[in-house]
C-alpha positions, 0 to 999 in steps of 0.5 A: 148917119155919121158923126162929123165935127160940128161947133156946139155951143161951150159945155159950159153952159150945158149941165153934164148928164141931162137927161134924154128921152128918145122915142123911136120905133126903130131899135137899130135907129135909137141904139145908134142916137143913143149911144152917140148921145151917150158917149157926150156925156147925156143920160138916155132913156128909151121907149118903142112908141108914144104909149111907152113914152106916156108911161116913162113920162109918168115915172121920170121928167126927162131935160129933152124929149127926142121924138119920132112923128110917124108910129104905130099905136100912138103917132109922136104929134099925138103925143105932143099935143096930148102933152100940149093939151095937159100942160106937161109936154118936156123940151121936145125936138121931133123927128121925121123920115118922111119929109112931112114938114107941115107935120113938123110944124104943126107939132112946133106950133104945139109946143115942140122946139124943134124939128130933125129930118132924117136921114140927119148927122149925128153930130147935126142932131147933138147940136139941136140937143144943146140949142134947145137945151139951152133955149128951154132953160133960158124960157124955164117954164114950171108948169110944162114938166109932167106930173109923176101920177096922171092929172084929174082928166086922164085915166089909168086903165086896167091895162095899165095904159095912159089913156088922155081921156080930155082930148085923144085917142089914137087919132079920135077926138072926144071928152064925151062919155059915150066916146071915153066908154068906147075908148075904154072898150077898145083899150079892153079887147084890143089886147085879144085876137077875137073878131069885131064888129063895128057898127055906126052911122056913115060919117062916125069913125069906123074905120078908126076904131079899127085902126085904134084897135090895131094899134093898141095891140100886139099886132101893132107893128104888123100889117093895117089892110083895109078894104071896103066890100062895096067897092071892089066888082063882084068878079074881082072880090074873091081873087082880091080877098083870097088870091089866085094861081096863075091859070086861075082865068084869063088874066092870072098871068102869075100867082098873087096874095089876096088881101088876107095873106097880105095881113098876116099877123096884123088886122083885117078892116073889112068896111060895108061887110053887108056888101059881100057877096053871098058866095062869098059869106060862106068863104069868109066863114071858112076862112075864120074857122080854120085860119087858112086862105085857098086861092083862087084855082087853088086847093092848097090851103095858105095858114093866115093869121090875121084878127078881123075887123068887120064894119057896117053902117047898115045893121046887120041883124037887118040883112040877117032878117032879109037873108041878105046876110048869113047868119053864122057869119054874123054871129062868128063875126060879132064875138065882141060888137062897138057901136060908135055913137053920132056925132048928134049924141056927142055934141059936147065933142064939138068944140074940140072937134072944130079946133081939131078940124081947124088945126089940121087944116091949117097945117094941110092947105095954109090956112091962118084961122085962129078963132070960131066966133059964137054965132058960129059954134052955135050954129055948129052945136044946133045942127043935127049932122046927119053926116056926122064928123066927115059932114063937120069936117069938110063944113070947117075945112069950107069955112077956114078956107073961105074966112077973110081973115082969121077968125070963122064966123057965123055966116061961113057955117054953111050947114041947115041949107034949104034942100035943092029942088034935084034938076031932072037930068035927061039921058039920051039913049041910043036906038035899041039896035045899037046899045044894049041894056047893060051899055044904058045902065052904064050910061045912066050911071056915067051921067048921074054921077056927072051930075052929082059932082058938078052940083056937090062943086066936085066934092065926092063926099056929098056926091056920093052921099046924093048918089046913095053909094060910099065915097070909095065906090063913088072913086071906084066909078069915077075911075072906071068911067074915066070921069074929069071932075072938078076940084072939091072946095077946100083942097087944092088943085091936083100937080100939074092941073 
């Protein structure tokens, strides 16, 4: 960025020392904007992330809030559609370094007057300053300025963290008890280093409340690594975990970290834990006993320091049972355990999850929904959801995408559909002297899972919900058999398809 002269609106017009609010988490970035702000007379405040912008938010009103979209632990549209959502959202101009233009939108039609793409001029960012100074006072709205203490439906927690208990929680929704008690717990431990287990029906957010965990932490600016146990082969796990040498087999052409040293000083989500390998249980152990990582080929331990996070749909006590499961693992990985409830528990989430759902698919794929009728929001509250919010989401994401015009009614909720009778799927097997056991079952499963994605429309998640494995091993087998499925319902075609 460098400072070029540029007209601005007469300062005539514009009071002497406003008052900026710069949310940025880049130190060099918000120095540079704030002392070119400064240097024009504006008063600057500053804070790292959107949970420090909530707490400077409490303690003064700034005239114009300057804001970052892409951060850790509270995204900027996070906290303009909290600020949105309790009426106390400042003159706002986001920012974005990442072209995301359907984000910056999504965070106008929020509230937010105006968008900056970075890389942008100096002189260019005092311009939109002024402007949207100058429009926020000509539309003075009272009602907009936030409050000095937090409203009846936020809560102050013992962190000392505001926490907007009506609407979101580092990219979870809900208002409902059992999720606000979940909230709490993770704001609770997230500030310590012990390893979580998270257990919950497929569908509910796991991998969310790792994320929520992560970002509400000290190791928020290091390294989020995710991977899920069930979708990597056997024979690659280890090296992927832990790494190898060069020499360590065939392909070890050169030394690779593993996905432990890859998270080092950040968190580890490790999905369907149930899946690892028994050989395996006892290396995690290890590694969570001594905070060190061998690689493969190697007897020279790696330090690591990296908080884990552990989920299963399936629970785990179950696998223990079966010796499925080693139990030492279970217990040093279950220090501290959440359960996320199902969707069918929370149902008074609905309605905001719906609006959430739509909201986004909007600014995703260009839609133009605005209303749910009631037929159709009861049809959603009286399903069970066995699928549980990823089940809502891709049930909303059909019916903004099919809606006329902009209003989803009942009959576009395709949910409680009778069950299809499954069409027997014939596999044609070669004679026994030319394929072999292993190259049938490769086979049986290539076509199954052809089949499952021509009747699910080319949608992986129901696909691999018919196929009884998870969508990210479903992706896995689509890749490895090289396998052409047809676009899923409510997301566009692929570039050039």
């Amino acid at each position: 960025m460098a400072s070029n002269s540029v007209s601005v609106p007469s300062s005539s017009h514009i009071r002497r020392h406003d008052t900026l609010l710069i949310v940025d988490d880049e130190p060099a970035f918000v120095e540079l904007l704030a002392e070119h702000l400064g240097a024009s007379g504006f008063r600057i405040l500053k804070a790292a992330d959107g949970h420090e912008a909530l707490q400077v938010l409490k303690r003064q009103i700034p005239d114009l809030m300057l804001i970052d979209l892409q951060m850790p632990r509270l995204t900027g549209l996070e906290v303009v559609e909290v600020l949105a959502r309790q009426d106390r959202l400042p003159p706002t101009i986001v920012m974005s370094a990442y072209g995301s233009l359907d984000t910056a939108l999504q965070a106008v039609r929020l509230g937010a007057l105006d968008f900056l793409s970075k890389p942008f001029r100096l002189a260019e960012a005092e311009l939109k300053v002024r402007l949207a100074l100058e429009k926020a006072r000509s539309v003075a709205k009272p009602s907009a300025a936030p409050t000095a203490t937090p409203t009846s439906d936020a809560e102050e927690t013992d962190t000392g963290v505001f926490i907007p208990s009506s609407r979101i929680f580092y990219g979870m929704v809900g208002q409902s008890a059992p999720m606000l008690a979940l909230f709490k717990q993770i704001e609770r431990i997230a500030r310590f280093g012990s390893t979580v287990l998270i257990t919950g029906e497929s569908g509910t957010g796991k991998e969310l409340v790792a994320r929520a965990l992560h970002q509400a932490s000290p190791r928020a600016r290091g390294p989020f690594v995710a991977v899920n146990c069930g979708a990597i082969p056997p024979n690659l796990l280890e090296s992927e975990l832990f790494g190898h040498v060069r020499g360590a087999f065939t392909d070890a052409s050169a030394d690779r970290k593993g996905i432990f040293e890859e998270a080092s000083g950040g968190t580890l989500f490790l999905d369907e834990i149930v899946d690892l390998p028994v050989n395996l249980q006892v290396k995690l152990l290890r590694v969570l006993q001594e905070g060190e990582v061998r690689r493969l080929g190697s007897n020279k331990p790696v330090a690591v320091d990296v908080r884990v996070a552990a989920a299963s749909a399936i629970n785990p006590r179950q696998k223990v049972r079966e010796n499925q499961f080693r139990e030492d693992l279970y217990y040093r990985l279950s220090v501290i355990e959440l359960v996320v409830p199902p969707l069918r528990e929370r149902r008074e989430d609905i309605s905001i999850l719906v609006e959430h759902i739509v909201e986004r698919t909007n600014g995703k794929l260009g839609t133009k929904v605005q209303n749910v009728a009631p037929a159709a929001l009861a049809r959603l509250q009286g399903w069970q959801w066995p699928g549980n919010v990823r089940e809502l989401q891709n049930v909303i994401e059909q019916a903004c995408v099919m809606a006329e015009g902009n209003t989803i009614t009942g009959d576009l909720i395709q949910v409680g559909r009778p069950i299809e009778v499954p069409v027997p799927i014939k596999v044609e097997v070669a004679s026994p002297e030319t394929l072999s056991i292993p190259m049938a079952v490769e086979a049986t499963e290539r076509s199954l899972i052809v089949a499952a994605l021509l009747r699910t429309g080319g949608n992986r998640t129901h696909a691999a919900e018919l196929l009884a494995i998870s969508p990210r091993n479903l992706q896995y087998k689509i890749k490895q058999y090289s396998i052409d499925s047809p676009a899923p319902v409510g997301r566009p075609p692929r570039p050039g398809a």
